[in-house]
Backbone as CSV, one residue per row, in Angstrom:
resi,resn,N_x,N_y,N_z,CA_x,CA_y,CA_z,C_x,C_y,C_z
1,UNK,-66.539,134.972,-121.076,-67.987,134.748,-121.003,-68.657,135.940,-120.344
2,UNK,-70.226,136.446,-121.033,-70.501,137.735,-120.271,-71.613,137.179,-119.682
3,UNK,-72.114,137.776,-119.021,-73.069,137.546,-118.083,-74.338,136.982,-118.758
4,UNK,-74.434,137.135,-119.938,-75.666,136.597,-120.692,-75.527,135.199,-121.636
5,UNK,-73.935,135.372,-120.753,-73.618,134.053,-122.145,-74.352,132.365,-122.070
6,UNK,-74.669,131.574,-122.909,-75.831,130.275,-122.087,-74.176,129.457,-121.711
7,UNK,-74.589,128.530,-120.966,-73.403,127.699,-120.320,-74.042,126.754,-121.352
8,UNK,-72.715,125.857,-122.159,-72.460,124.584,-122.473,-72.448,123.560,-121.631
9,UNK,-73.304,122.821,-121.300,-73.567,121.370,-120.484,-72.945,120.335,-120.719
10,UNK,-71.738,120.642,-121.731,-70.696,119.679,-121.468,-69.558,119.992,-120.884
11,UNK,-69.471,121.809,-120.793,-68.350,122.488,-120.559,-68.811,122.883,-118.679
12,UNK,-69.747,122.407,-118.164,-69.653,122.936,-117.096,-68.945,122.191,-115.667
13,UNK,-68.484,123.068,-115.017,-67.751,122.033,-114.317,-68.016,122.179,-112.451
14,UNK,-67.609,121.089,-111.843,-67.744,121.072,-109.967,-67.480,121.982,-109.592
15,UNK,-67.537,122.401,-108.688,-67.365,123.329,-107.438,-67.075,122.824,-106.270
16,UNK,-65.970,123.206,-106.013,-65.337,122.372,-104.700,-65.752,123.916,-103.938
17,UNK,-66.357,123.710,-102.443,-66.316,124.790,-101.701,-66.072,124.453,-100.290
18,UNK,-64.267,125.157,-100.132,-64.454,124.742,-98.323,-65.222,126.188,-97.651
19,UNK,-66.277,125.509,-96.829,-67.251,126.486,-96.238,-67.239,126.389,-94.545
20,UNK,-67.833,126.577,-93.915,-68.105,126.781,-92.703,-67.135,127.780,-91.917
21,UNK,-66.360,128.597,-92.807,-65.945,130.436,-92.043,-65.771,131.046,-92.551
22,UNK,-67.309,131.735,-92.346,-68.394,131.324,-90.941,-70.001,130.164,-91.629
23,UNK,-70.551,129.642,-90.978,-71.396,128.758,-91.753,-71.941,129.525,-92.000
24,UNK,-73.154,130.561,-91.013,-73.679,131.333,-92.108,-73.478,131.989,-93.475
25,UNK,-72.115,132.420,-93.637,-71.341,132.765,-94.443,-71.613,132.063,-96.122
26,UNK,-71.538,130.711,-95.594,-71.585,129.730,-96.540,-72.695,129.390,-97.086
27,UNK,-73.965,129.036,-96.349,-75.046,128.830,-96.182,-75.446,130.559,-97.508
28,UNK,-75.157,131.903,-96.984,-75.397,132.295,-97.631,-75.118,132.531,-99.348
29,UNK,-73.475,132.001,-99.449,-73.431,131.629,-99.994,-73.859,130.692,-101.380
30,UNK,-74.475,129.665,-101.326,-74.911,128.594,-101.566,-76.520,129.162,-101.977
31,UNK,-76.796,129.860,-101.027,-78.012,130.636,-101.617,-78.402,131.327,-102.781
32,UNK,-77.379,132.168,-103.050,-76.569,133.322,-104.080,-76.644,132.690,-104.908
33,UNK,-75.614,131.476,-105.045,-75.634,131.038,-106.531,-76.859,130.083,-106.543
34,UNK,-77.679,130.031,-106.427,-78.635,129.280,-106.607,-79.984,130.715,-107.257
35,UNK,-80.155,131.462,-106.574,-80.388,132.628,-106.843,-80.521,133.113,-108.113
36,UNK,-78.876,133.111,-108.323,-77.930,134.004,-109.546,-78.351,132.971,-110.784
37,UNK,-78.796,131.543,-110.642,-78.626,130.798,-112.051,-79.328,131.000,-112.639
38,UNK,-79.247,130.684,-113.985,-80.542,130.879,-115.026,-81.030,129.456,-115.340
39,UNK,-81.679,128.963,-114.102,-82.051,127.400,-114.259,-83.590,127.708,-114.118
40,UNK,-84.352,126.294,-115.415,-85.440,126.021,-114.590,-85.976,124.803,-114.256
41,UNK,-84.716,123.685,-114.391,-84.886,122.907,-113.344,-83.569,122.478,-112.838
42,UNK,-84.169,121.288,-111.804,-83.252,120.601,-111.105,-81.361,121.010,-111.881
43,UNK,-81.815,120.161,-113.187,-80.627,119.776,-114.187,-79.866,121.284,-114.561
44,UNK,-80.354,122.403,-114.506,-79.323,123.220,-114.912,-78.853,124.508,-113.833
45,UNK,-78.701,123.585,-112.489,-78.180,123.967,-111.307,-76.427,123.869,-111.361
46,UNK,-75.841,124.767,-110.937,-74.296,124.889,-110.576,-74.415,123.378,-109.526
47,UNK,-73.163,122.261,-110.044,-73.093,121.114,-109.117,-72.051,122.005,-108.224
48,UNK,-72.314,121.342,-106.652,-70.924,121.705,-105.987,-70.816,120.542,-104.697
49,UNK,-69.440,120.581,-104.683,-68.710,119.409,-103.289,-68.919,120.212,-102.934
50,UNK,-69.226,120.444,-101.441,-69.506,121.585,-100.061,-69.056,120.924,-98.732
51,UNK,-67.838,121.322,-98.485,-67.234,120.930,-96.476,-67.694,122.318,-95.827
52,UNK,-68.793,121.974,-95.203,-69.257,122.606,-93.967,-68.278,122.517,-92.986
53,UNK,-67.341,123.119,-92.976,-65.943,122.611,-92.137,-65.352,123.877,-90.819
54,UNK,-66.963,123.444,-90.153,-66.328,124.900,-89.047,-65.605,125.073,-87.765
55,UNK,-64.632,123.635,-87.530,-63.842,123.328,-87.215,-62.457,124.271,-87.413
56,UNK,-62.602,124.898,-88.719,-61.365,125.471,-89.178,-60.791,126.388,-88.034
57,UNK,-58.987,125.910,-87.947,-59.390,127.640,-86.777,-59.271,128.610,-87.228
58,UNK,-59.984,129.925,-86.333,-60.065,131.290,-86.725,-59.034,131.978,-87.417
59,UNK,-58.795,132.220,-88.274,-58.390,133.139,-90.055,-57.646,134.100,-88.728
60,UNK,-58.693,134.875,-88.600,-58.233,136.401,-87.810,-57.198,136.001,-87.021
61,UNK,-58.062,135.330,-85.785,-56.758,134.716,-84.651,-55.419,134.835,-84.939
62,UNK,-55.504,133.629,-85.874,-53.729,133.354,-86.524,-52.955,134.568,-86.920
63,UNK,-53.381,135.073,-88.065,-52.990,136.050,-88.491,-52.611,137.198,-87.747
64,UNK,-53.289,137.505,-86.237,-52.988,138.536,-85.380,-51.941,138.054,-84.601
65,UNK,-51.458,136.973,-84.157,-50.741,136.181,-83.425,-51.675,136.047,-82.536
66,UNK,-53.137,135.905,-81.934,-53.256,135.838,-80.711,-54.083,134.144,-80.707
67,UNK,-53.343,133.087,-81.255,-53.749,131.811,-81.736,-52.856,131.172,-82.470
68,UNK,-52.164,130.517,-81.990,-51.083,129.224,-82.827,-51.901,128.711,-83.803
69,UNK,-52.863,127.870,-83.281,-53.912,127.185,-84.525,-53.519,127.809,-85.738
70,UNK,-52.879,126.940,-86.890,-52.497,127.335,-87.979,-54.264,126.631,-89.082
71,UNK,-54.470,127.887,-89.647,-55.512,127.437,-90.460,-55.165,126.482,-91.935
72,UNK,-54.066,127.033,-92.178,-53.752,126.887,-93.960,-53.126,125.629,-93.886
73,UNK,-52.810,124.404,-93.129,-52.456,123.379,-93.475,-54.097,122.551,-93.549
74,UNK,-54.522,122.819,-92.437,-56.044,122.393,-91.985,-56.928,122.356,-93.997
75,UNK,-56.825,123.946,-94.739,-57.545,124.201,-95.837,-57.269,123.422,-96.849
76,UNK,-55.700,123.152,-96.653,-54.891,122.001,-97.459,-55.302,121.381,-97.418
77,UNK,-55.443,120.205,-96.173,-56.001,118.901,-96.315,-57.864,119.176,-97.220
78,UNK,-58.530,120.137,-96.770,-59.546,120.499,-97.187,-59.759,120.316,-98.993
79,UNK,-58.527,120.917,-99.445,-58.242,121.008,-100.520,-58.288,119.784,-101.863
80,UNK,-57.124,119.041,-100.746,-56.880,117.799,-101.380,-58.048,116.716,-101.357
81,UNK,-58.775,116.555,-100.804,-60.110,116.337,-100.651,-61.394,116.500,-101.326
82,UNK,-61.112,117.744,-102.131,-62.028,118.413,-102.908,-61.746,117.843,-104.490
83,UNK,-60.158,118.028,-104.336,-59.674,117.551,-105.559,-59.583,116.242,-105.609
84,UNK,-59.435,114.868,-105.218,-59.965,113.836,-104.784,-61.473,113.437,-105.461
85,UNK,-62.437,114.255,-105.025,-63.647,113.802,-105.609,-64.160,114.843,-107.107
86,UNK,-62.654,115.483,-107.701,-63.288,115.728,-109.216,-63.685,117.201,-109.830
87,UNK,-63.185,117.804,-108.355,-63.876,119.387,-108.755,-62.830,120.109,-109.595
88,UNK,-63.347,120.961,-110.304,-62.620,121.786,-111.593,-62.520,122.971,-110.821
89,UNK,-62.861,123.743,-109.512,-62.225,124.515,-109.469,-62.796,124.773,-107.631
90,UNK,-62.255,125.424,-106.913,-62.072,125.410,-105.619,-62.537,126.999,-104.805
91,UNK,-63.513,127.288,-104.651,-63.522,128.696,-103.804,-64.051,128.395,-102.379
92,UNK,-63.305,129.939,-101.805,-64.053,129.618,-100.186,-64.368,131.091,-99.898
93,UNK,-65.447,131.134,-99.282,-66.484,131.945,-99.172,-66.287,133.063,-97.804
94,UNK,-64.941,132.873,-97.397,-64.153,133.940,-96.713,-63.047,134.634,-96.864
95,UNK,-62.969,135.944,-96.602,-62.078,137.200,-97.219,-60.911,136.684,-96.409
96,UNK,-60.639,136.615,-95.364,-59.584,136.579,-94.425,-58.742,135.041,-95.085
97,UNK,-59.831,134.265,-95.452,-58.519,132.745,-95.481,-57.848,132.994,-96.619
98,UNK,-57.819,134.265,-97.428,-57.351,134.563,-98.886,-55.884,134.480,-98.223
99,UNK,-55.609,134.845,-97.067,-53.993,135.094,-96.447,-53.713,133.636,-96.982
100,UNK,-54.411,132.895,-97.189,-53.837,131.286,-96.885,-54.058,130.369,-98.286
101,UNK,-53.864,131.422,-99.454,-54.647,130.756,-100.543,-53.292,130.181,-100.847
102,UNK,-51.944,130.492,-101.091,-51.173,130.205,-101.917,-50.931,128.605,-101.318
103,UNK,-51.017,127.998,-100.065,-50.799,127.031,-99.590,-51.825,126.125,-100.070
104,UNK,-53.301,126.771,-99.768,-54.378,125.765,-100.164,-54.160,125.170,-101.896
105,UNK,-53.586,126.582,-102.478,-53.417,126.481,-104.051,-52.539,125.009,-104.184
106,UNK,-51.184,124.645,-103.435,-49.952,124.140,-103.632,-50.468,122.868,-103.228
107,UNK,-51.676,122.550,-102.500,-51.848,121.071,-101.700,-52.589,120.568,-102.704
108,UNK,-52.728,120.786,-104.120,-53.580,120.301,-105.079,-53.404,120.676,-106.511
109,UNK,-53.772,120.616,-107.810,-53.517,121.141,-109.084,-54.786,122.161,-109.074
110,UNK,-56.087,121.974,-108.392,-56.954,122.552,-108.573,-56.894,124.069,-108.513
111,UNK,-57.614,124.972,-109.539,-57.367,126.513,-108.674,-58.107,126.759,-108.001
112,UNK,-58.028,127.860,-107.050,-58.696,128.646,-106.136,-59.177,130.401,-106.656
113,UNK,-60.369,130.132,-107.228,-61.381,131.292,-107.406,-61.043,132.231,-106.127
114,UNK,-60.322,133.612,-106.457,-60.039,134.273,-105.517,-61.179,135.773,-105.209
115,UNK,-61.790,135.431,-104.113,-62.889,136.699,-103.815,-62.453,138.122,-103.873
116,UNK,-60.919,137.839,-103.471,-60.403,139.210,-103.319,-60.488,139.857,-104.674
117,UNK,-59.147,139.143,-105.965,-59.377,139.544,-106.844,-60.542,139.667,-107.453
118,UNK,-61.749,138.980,-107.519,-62.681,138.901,-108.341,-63.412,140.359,-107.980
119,UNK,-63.369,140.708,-106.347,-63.918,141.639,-105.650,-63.462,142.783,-106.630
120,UNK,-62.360,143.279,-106.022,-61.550,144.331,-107.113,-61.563,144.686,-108.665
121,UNK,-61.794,143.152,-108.973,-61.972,143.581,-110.410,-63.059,144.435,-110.903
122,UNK,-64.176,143.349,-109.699,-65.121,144.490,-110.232,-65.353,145.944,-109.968
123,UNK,-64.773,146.296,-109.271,-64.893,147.432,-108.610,-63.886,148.379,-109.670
124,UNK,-62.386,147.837,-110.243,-61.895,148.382,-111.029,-62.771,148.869,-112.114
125,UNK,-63.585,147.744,-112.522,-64.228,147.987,-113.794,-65.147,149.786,-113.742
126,UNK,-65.269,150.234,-112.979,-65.740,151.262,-112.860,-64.764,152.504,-112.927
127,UNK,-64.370,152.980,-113.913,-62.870,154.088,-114.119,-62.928,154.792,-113.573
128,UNK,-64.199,155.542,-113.023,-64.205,156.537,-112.100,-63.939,156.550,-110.675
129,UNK,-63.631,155.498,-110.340,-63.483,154.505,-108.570,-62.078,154.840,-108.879
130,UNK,-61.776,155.456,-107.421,-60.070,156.023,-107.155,-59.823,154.950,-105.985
131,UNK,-60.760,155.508,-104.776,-60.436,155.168,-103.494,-61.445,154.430,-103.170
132,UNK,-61.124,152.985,-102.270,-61.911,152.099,-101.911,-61.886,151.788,-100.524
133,UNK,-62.836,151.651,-99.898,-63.651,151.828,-98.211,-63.631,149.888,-98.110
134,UNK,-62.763,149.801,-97.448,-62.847,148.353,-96.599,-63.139,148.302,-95.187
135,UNK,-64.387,147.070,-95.171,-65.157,146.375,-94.044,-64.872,145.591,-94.520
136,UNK,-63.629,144.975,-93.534,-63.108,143.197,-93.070,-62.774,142.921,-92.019
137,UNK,-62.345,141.886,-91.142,-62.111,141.590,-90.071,-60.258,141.936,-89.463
138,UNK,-60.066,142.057,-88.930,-58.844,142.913,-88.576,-57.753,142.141,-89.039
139,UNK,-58.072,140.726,-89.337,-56.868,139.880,-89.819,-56.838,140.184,-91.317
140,UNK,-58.240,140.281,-91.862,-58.269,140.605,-93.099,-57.279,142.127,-93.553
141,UNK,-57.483,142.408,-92.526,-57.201,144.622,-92.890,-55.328,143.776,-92.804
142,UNK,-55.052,143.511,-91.253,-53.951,143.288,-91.240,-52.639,142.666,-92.395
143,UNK,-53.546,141.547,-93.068,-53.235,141.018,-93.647,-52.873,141.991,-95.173
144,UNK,-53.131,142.854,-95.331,-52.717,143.528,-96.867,-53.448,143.184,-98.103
145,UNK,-54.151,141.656,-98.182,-54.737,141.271,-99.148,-55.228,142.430,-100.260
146,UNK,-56.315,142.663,-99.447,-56.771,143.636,-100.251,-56.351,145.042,-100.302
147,UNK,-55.501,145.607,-99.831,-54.455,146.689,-99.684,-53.498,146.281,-101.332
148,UNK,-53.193,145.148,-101.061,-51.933,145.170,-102.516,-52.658,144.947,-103.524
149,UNK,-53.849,144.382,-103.781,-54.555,144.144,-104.313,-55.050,144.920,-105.273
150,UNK,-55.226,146.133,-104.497,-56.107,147.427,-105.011,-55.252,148.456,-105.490
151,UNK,-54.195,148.121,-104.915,-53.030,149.259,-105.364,-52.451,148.676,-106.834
152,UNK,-52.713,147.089,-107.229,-52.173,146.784,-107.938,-53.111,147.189,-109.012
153,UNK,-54.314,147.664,-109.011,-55.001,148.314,-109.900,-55.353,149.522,-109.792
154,UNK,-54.503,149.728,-109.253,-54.232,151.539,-109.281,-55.691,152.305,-108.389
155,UNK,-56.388,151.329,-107.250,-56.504,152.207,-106.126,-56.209,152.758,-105.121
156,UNK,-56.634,152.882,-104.472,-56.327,153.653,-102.753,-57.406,153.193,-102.162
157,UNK,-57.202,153.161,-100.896,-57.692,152.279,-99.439,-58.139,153.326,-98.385
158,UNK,-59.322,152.780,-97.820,-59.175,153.643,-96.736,-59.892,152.412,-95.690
159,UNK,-59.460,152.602,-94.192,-60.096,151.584,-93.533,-60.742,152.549,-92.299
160,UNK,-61.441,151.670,-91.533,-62.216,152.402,-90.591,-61.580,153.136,-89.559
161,UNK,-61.421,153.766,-88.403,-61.073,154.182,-87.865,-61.234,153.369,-86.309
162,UNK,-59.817,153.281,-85.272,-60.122,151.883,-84.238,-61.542,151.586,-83.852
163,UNK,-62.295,153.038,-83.704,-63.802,152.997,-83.263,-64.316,152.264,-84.283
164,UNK,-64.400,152.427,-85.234,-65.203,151.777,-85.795,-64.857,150.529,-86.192
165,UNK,-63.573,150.361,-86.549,-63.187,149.251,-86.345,-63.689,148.029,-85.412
166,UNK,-63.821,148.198,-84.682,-64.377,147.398,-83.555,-65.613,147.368,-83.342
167,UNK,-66.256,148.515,-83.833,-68.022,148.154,-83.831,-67.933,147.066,-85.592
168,UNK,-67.168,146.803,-86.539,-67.287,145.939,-87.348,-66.998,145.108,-87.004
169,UNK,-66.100,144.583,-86.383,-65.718,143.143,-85.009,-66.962,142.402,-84.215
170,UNK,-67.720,143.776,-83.927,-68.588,143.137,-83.094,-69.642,142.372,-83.733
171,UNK,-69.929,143.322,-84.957,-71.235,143.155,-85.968,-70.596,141.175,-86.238
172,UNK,-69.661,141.035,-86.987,-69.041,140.018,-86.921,-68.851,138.686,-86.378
173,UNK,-68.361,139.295,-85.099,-67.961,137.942,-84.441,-69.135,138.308,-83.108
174,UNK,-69.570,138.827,-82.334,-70.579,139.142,-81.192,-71.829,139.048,-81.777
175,UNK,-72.114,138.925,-83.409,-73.706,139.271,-83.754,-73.886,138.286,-84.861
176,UNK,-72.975,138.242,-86.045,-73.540,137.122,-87.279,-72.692,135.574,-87.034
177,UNK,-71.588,135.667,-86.512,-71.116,134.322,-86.042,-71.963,133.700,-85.027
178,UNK,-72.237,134.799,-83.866,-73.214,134.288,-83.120,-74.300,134.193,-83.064
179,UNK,-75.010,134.204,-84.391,-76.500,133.979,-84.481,-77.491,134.998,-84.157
180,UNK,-76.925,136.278,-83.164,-77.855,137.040,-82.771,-78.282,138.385,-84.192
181,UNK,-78.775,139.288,-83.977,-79.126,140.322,-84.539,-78.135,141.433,-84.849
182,UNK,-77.675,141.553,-86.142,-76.744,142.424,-86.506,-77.513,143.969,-86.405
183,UNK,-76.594,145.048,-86.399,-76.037,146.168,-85.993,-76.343,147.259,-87.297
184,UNK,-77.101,146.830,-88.293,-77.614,147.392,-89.357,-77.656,148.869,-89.368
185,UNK,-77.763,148.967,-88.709,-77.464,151.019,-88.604,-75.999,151.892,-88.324
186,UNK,-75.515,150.651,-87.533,-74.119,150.620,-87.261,-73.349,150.283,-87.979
187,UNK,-73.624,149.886,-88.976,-72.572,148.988,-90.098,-72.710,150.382,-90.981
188,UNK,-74.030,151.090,-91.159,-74.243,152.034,-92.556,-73.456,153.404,-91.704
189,UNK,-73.632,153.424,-90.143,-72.864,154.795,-90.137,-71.376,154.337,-90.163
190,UNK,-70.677,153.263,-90.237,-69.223,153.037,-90.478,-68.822,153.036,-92.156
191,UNK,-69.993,152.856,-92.755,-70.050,153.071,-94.428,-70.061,154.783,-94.743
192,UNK,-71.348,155.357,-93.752,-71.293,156.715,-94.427,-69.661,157.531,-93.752
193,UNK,-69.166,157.245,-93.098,-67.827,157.715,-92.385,-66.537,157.567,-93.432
194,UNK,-66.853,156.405,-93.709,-65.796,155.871,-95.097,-65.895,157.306,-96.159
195,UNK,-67.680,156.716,-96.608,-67.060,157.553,-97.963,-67.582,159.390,-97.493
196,UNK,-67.898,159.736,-96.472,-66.951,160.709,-95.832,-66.035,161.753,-96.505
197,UNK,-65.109,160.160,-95.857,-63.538,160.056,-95.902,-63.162,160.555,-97.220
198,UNK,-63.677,159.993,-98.117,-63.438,159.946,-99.426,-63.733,158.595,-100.204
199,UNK,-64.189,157.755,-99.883,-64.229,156.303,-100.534,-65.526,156.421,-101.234
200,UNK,-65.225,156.127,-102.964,-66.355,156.460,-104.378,-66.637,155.183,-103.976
201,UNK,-65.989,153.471,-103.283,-67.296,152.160,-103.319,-66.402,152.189,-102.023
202,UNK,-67.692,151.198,-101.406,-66.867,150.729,-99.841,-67.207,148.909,-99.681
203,UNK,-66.075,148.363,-100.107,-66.099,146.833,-100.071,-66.606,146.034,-98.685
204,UNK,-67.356,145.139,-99.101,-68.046,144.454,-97.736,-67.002,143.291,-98.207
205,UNK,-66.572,143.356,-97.371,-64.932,142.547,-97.678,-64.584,141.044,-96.347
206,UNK,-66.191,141.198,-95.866,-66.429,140.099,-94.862,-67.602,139.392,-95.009
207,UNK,-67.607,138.305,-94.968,-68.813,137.662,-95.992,-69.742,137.420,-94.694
208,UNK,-69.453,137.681,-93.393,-70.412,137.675,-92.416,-71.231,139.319,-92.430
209,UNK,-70.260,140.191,-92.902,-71.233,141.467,-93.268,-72.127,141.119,-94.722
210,UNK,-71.842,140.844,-95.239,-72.237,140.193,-96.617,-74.010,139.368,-96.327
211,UNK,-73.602,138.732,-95.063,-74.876,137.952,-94.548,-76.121,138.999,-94.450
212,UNK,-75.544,139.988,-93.505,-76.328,141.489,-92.976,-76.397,142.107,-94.268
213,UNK,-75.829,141.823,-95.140,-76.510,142.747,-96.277,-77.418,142.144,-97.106
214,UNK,-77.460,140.887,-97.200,-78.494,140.427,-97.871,-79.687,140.149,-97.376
215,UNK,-79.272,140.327,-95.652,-80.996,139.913,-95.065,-81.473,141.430,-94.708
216,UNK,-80.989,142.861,-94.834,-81.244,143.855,-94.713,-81.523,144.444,-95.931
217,UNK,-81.051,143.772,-97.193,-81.462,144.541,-98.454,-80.078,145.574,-98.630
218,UNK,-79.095,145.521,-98.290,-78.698,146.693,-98.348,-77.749,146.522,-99.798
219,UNK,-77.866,145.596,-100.428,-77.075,145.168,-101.833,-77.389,146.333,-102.930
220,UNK,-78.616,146.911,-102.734,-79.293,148.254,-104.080,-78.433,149.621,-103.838
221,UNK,-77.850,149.804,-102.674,-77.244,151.010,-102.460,-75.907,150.944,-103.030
222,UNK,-76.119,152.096,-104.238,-74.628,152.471,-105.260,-73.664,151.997,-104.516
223,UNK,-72.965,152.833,-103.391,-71.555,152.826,-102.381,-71.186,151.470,-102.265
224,UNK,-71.780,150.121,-102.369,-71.596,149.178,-101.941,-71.367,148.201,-103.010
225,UNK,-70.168,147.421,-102.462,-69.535,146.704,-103.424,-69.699,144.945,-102.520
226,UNK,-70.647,143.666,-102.472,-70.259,142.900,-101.847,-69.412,141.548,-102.486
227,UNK,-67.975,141.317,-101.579,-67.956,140.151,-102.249,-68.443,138.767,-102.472
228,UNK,-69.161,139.098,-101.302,-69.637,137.511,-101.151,-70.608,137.550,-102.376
229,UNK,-71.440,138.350,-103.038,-72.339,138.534,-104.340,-71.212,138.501,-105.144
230,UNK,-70.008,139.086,-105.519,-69.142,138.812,-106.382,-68.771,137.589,-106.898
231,UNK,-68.813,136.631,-105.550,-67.706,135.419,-105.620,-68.947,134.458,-106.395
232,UNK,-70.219,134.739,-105.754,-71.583,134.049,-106.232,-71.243,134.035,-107.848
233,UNK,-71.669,135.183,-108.269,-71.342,135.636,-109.614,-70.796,135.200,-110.529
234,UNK,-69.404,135.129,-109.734,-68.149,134.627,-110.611,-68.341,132.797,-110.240
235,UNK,-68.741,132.656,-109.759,-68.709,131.136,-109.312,-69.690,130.701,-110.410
236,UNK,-71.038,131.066,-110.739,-72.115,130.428,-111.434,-71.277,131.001,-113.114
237,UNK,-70.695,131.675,-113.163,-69.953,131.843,-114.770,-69.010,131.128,-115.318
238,UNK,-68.123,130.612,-114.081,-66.554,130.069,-114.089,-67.164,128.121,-114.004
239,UNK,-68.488,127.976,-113.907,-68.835,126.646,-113.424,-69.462,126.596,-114.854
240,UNK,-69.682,127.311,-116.093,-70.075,127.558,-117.707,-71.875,127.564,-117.015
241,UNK,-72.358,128.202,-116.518,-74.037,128.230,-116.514,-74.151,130.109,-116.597
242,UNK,-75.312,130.281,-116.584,-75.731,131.553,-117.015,-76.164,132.311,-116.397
243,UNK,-76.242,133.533,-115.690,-76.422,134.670,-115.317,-78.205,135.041,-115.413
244,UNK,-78.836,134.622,-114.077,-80.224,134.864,-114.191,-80.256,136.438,-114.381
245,UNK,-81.335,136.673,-115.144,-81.484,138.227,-115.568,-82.256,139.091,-114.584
């Protein structure tokens, strides 16, 4: 299906979304595809189940060891739940719980719409893109996701440097988790450093930066690839509705 294609209203299907990491995250989310549809009313809206579930524990934490709290049984039960009330297909609106998809996948028949891949793909789709600039959260970087990911389509990676690293931590977890005022100048000089470096797109590969880019506008600038707009995207196509123009 291409982006112009009309969705069949018999072929369209639920949206299971476990949300709340981070709520804003989600919230923005939910926005996007509402945004993205080619509805003009009520009736030809993307349906979706939505667990505001921000209880979950922290993705990063686990993954660094500095937190037992295991997330991916928690997404499971999430899962089975979703699938329970009917949904045709399952995404969650954070880069980091991708570490935890194959479990969420196994606690249900339903699939899981993956941000990572969907991210990449698009970014593949551009032949001239060698090397790709990741902004994610350190569990995310740690984690390889998008490292094997990209290599498996024949890119190259580059990630921030500890400094900057940690001014993306902060933007993160000190500024959009916590409600206060993101770091918008600080986020673009850790972008212009990337491609620098060498990075032709630089993935917003954290859907709490993703937040800061949509309330800053910063989605029009070439260099930037977001997934959380990706997953939107792919979510209002994969649910059979249509691609507002």
């Amino acid at each position: 299906m291409t982006s112009h294609d009309s969705g069949n209203a018999s072929a369209r299907g639920l949206v299971g979304v476990i949300g709340g990491v981070g709520p804003a995250a989600t919230v923005c989310f939910l926005d996007k595809v509402v945004r993205l549809t080619a509805a003009d009313t009520d009736q030809e809206h993307v349906e979706l189940v939505v667990l505001q579930h921000s209880s979950i524990p922290d993705r990063t934490a686990f993954i660094l060891g500095t937190s037992p709290q295991d997330p991916g049984p928690v997404m499971a039960r999430d899962a089975r739940r979703l699938s329970s009330l009917g949904v045709d297909f399952i995404v969650v609106p954070c880069n980091t719980a991708h570490f935890f998809t194959a479990e969420v996948e196994a606690a249900s028949s339903v699939p899981v719409l993956s941000i990572v891949d969907e991210t990449l793909d698009e970014v593949a789709r551009d032949g001239a893109v060698r090397t790709v600039g990741l902004l994610a959260t350190s569990g995310t970087l740690t984690s390889g996701v998008y490292q094997r990911a990209a290599q498996a389509r024949g890119l190259s990676t580059l990630e921030p440097d500890e400094q900057d690293q940690a001014r993306v931590m902060r933007i993160i977890y000190d500024q959009v988790k916590a409600g206060r005022p993101a770091d918008v100048a600080g986020l673009l000089d850790v972008v212009a450093g990337l491609v620098a470096r060498g990075a032709d797109r630089v993935v917003l590969g954290c859907t709490e930066l993703s937040v800061v880019a949509d309330e800053a506008g910063l989605l029009e600038r070439p260099e930037l690839v977001d997934s959380l707009d990706v997953l939107a995207r792919c979510t209002v196509l994969r649910a059979g509705h249509t691609l507002r123009d």
